[in-house]
C-alpha positions as CSV (number, residue, x, y, z in Angstrom):
1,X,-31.3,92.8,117.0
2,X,-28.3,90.4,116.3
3,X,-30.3,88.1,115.3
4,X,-32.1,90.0,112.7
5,X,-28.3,91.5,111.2
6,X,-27.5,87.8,110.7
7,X,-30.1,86.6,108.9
8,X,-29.9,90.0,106.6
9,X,-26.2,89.5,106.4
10,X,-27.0,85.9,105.4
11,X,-29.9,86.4,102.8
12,X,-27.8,89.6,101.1
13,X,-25.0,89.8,98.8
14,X,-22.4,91.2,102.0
15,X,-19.7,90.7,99.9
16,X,-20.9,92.9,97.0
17,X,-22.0,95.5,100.1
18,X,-18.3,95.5,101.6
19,X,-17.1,96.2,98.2
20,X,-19.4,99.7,97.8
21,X,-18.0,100.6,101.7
22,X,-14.5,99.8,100.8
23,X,-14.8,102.8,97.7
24,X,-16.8,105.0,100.1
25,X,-14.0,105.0,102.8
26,X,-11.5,105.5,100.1
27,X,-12.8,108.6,98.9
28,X,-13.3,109.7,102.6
29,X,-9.7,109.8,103.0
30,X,-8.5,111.1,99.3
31,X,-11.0,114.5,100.6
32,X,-9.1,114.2,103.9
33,X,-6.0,114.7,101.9
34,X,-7.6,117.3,99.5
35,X,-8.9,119.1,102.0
36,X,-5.5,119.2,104.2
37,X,-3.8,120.1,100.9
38,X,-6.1,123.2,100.1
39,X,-5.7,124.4,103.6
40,X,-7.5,122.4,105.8
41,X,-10.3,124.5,108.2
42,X,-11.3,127.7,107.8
43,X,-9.6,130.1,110.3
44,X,-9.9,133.1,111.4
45,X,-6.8,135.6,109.8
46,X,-6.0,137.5,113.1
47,X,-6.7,134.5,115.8
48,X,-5.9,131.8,114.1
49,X,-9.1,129.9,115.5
50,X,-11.0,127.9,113.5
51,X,-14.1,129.5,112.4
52,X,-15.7,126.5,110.1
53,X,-15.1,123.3,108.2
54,X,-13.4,125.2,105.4
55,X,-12.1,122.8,103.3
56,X,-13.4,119.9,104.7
57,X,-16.8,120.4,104.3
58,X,-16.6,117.9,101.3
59,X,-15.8,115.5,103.6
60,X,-18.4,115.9,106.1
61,X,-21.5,115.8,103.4
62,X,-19.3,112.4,101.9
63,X,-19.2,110.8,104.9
64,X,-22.6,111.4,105.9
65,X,-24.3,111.1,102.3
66,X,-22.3,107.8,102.2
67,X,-23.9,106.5,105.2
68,X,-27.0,107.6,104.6
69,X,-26.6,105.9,101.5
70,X,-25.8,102.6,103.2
71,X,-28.9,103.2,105.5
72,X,-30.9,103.7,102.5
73,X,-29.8,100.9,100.6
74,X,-30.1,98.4,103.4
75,X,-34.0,99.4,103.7
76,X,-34.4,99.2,99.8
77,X,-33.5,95.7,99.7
78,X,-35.6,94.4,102.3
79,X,-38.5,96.1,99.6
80,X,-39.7,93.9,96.3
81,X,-38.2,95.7,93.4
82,X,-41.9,94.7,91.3
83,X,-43.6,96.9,94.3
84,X,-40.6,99.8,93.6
85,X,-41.3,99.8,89.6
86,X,-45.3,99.4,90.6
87,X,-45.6,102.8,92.1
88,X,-43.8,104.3,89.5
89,X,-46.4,107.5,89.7
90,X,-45.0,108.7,93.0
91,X,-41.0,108.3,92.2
92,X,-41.6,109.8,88.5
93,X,-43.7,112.5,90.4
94,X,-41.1,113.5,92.9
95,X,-37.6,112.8,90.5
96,X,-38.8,114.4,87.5
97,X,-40.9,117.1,89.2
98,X,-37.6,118.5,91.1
99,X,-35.9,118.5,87.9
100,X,-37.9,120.3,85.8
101,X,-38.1,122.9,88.8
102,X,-34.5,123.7,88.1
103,X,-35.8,125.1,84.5
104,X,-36.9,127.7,85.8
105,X,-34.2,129.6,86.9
106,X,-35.8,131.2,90.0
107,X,-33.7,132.1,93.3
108,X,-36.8,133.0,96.2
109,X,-35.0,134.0,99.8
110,X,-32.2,130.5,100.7
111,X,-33.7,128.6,97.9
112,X,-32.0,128.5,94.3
113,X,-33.5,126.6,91.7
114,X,-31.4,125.8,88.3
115,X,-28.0,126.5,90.2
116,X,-25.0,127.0,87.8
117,X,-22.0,126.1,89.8
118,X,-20.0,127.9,87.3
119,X,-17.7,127.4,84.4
120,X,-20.1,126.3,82.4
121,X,-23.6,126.3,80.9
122,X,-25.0,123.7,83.4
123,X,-28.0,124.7,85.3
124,X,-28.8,121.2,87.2
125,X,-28.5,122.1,91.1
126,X,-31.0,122.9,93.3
127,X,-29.8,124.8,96.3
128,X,-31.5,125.2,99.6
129,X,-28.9,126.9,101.8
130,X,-25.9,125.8,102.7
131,X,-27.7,122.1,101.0
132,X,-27.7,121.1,97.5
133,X,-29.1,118.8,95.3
134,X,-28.7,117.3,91.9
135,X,-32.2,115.9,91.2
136,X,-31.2,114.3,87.4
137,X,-29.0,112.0,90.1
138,X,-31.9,110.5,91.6
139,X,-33.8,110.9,88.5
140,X,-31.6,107.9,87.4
141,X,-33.2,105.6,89.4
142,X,-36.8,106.4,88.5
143,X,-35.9,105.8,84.5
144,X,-34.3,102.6,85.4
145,X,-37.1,101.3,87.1
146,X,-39.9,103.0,84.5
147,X,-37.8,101.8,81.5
148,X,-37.1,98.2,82.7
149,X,-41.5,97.9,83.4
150,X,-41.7,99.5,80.0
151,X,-39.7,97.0,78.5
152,X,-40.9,94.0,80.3
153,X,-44.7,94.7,79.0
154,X,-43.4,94.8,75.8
155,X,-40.5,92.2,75.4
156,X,-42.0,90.1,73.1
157,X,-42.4,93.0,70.2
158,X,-39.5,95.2,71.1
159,X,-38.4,95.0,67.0
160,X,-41.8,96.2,66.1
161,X,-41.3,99.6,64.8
162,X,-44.0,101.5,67.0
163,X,-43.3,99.8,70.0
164,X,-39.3,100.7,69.1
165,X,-40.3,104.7,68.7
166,X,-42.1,104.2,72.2
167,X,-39.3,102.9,73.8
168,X,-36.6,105.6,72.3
169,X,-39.2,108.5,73.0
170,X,-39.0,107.1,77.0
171,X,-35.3,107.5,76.5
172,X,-35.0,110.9,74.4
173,X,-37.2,112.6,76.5
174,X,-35.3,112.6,79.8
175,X,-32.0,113.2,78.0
176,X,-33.8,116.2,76.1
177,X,-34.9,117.6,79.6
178,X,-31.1,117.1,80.8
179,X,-29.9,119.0,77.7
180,X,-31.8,122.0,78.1
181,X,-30.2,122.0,81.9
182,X,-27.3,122.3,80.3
183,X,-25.6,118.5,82.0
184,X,-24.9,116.8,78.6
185,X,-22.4,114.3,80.6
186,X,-25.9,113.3,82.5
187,X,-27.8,113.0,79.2
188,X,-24.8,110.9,77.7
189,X,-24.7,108.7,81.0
190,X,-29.0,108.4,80.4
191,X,-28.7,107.6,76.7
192,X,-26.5,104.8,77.2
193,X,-28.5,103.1,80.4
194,X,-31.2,103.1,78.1
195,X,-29.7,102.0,75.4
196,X,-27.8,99.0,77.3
197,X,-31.4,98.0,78.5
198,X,-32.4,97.7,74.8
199,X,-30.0,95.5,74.6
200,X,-30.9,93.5,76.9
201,X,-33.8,93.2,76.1
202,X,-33.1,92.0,72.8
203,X,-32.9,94.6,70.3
204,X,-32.5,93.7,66.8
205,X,-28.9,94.0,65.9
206,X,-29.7,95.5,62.6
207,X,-31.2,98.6,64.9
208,X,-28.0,98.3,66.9
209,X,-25.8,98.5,63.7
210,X,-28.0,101.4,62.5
211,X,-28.0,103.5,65.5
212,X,-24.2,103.2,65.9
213,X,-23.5,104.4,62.4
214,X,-25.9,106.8,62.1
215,X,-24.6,108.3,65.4
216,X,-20.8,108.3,64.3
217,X,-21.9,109.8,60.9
218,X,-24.1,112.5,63.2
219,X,-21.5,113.5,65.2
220,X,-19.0,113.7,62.7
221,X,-21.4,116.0,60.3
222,X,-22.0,118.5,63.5
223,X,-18.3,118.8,64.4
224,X,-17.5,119.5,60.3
225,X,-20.6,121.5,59.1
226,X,-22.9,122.6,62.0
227,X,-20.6,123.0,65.4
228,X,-22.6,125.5,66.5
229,X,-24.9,122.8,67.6
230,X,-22.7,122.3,70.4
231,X,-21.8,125.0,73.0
232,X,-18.4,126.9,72.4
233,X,-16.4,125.0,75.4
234,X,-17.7,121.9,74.0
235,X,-16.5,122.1,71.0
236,X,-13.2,123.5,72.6
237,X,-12.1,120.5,74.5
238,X,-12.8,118.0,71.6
239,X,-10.9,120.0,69.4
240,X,-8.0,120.2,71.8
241,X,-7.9,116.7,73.1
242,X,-8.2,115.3,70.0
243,X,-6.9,117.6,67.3
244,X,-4.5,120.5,68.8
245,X,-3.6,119.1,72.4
246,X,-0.4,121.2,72.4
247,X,-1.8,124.1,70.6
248,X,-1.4,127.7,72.5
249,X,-4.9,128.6,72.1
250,X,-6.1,125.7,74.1
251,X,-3.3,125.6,76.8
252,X,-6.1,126.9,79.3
253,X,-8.6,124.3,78.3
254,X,-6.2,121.5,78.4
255,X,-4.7,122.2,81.9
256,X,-7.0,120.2,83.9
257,X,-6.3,117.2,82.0
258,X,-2.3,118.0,81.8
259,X,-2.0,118.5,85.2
260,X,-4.1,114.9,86.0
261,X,-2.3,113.3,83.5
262,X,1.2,114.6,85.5
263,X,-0.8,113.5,89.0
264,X,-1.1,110.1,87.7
265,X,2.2,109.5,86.6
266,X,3.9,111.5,89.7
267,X,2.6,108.2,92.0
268,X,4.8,105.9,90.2
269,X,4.5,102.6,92.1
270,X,3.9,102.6,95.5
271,X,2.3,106.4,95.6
272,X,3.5,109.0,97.6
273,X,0.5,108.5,100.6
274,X,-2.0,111.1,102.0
275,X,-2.1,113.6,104.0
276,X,0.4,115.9,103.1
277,X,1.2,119.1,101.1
278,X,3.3,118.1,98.1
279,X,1.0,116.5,95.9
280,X,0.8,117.7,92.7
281,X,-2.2,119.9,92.2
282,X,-5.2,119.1,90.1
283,X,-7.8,121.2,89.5
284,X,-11.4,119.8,90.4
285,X,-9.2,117.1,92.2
286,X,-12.1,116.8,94.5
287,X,-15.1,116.3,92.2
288,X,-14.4,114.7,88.3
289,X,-10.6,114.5,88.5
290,X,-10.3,112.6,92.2
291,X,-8.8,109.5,90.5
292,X,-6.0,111.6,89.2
293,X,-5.3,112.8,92.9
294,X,-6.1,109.8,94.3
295,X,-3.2,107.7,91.5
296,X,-0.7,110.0,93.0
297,X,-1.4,109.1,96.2
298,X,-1.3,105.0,96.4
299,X,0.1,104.6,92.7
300,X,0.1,102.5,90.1
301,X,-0.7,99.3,92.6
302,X,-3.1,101.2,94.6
303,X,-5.1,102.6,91.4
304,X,-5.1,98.1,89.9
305,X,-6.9,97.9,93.7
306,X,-9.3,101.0,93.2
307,X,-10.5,99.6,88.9
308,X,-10.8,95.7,90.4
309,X,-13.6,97.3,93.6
310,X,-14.9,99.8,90.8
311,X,-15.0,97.3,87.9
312,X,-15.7,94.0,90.4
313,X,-19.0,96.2,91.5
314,X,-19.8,96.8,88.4
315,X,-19.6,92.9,86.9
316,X,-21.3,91.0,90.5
317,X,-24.6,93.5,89.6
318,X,-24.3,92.8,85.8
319,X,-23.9,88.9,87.8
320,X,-27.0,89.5,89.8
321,X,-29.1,90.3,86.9
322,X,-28.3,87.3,85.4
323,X,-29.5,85.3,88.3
324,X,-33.2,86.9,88.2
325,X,-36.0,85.0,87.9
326,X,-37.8,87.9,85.8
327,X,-36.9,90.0,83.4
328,X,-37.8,93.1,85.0
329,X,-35.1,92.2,87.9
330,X,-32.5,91.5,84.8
331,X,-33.5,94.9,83.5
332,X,-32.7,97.0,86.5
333,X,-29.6,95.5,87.1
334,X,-28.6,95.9,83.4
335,X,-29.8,99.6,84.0
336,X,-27.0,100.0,87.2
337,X,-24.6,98.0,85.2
338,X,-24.6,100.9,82.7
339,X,-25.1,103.6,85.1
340,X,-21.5,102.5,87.2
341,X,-19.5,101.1,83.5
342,X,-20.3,103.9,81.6
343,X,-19.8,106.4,84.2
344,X,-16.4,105.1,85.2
345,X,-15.1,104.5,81.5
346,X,-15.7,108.2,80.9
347,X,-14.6,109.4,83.8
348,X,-11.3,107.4,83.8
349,X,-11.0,108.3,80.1
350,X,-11.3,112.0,81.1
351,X,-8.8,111.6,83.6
352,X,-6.0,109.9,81.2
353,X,-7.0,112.1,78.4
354,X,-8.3,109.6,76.5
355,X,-11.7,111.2,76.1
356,X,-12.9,115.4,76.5
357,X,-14.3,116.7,80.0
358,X,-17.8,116.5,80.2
359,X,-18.6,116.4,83.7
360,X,-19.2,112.8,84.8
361,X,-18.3,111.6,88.4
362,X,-16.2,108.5,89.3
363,X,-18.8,106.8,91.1
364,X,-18.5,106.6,94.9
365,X,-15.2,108.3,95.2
366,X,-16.2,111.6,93.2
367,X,-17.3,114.4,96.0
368,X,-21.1,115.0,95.9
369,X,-24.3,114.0,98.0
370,X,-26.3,113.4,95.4
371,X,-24.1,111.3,93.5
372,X,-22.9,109.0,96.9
373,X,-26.8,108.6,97.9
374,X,-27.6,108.0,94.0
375,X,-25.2,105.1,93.9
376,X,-26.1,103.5,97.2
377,X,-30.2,103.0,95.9
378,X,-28.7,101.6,92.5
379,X,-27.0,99.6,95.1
380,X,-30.4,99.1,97.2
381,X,-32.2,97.9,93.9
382,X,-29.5,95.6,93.0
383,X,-29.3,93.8,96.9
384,X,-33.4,93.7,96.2
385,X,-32.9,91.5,93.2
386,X,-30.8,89.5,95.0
387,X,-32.9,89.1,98.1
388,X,-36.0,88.8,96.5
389,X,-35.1,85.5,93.8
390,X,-34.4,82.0,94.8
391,X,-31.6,81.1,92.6
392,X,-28.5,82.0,93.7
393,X,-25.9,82.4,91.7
394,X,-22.7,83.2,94.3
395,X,-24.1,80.4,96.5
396,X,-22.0,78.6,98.9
């Protein structure tokens, strides 16, 4: 048995690995905090004995998503990626077939399918129980694999215009399924991977130019003329943000991102630590807005540590792409590249108001099963690229 964890510690990227654990243990112990903060276990209000995880529950489904995760991601690597995007059938099946279930609205005995966690318009969870699941989450990895095949077959005519309208209708449709969820953060994160693959691939930059003006011109034309386009609370926190941040009739809508703007700047330079029960409070602080909580707690030095694990992720599987020995490997790692940069520039810009809430997690710190195991198998595909190539770029 020690013999084979050597040679897999020797043949895998274990730096890049201890990196992922390091954020996973972080956000263990920023819900620790949370959780202690919001009351700790639930108890019973005559006894005083405790009758369930309460608070803490978030940390148990963390903890054991995050390992899981690990698990998972160790097996995956050992796995050819080729095989993975080979049997593309039975991942597309599974992913895409859970999330359309959750269009349908339908709640039979335990099971809930199209959860709305409330709040907003977002109707993405399934819910077995006392389980749930965000299927769009592992949906993610069945596009990246699908779209990087997709794009290797057809590489050498990517600028053709047909092939071009093949390749965006592979991207539109999943983010046109996401929409009518009701998760437009998810379709924005799914827009981008796809549109950082093209990229890659070697889009024209005439197409690129195109798209980016035709977007800013699109968006600009629904905000003026057609806003009802967008749904009310949408259109709400972009005007507030950017327009009337200190306006009265958008002092509700701009709370969350006030009060993590104060959490942020309450941990000055050292932070104030964890567990305890005078941290400013943050609403959400557990799920999109844990950075805020989490800046308060080791401050302005601990946050610099937090962006160079996040960001240092982020640039090694960008790195590991560029040491593949087929496009298809450079393609999935291009794909995770976007899914962790995009998803932590949003979320960071949410956090320091730089950018409206839309409901995208700080990947592996933001509370969430699905989002912890999601990262890990980007992480399992990426370790697979490595392992399965003979260059080696971070060679000894």
């Amino acid at each position: 048995m020690f013999k084979i964890i050597r040679q897999y510690v020797k043949a895998t990227d274990w730096f890049y690995l201890l990196m992922c654990v390091c954020c996973s243990v972080l956000s263990v112990l920023t819900l620790i905090s949370i959780g202690m903060d919001n009351g700790g276990f639930a108890v019973d209000s005559f006894t005083g004995a405790i009758t369930g995880l309460g608070n803490y529950r978030d940390v148990l489904i963390q903890a054991v998503a995050s390992l899981l995760g690990i698990s998972c991601a160790v097996v995956l690597s050992c796995i050819d990626y080729r095989g993975l995007a080979k049997i593309w059938p039975v991942h597309v099946s599974i992913t895409w077939g859970l999330v359309l279930l959750t269009l349908t609205h339908l709640t039979i005995g335990p099971v809930t399918l199209g959860k709305n966690p409330g709040g907003t318009d977002n109707y993405s969870w399934i819910v077995l129980g006392p389980l749930s699941l965000q299927p769009t989450e592992l949906a993610k990895i069945s596009f990246i694999l699908t779209f990087a095949m997709h794009l290797d077959n057809v590489r050498e005519r990517i600028n053709e215009p047909k092939v071009l309208a093949k390749l965006l209708l592979h991207i539109l449709v999943p983010v046109g399924i996401i929409h009518i969820q009701g998760d437009d953060g998810t379709g924005i994160v799914f827009a981008t991977i796809g549109c950082m693959m093209l990229f890659a691939a070697g889009l024209s930059w005439k197409y690129i130019l195109s798209a980016i003006a035709l977007g800013t011109a699109g968006l600009a034309a629904i905000l003026t003329f057609f806003p009802d386009q967008l749904k009310g609370y949408q259109v709400d926190r972009i005007m507030a943000l950017w327009f009337y941040p200190d306006d009265p009739q958008y002092r509700d809508i701009m709370q969350q991102q006030k009060g993590g703007r104060v959490s942020i700047g309450s941990g000055q330079i050292f932070g104030n630590g964890f567990f305890h029960n005078d941290h400013a409070y943050v609403i959400n602080a557990q799920d999109d807005f844990i950075f805020s909580y989490l800046a308060q707690c080791v401050g302005f030095v601990g946050c610099m540590v937090v962006l160079a694990l996040l960001f240092g992720i982020a640039i090694r599987t960008l790195a590991t792409g560029l040491r593949s020995e087929d496009h298809i490997g450079t393609y999935i790692c291009v794909g995770v590249f976007a899914t962790m940069a995009w998803q932590i520039i949003i979320n960071l810009g949410m956090n320091t108001m730089l950018l409206p809430v839309i409901g995208v997690t700080l990947p592996f710190f933001s509370a969430g099963g699905s989002s912890a195991l999601m990262m890990y198998l980007c992480v399992g595909l990426v370790t697979s690229v490595y392992m399965h190539n003979k260059k080696r770029l971070f060679s000894d």
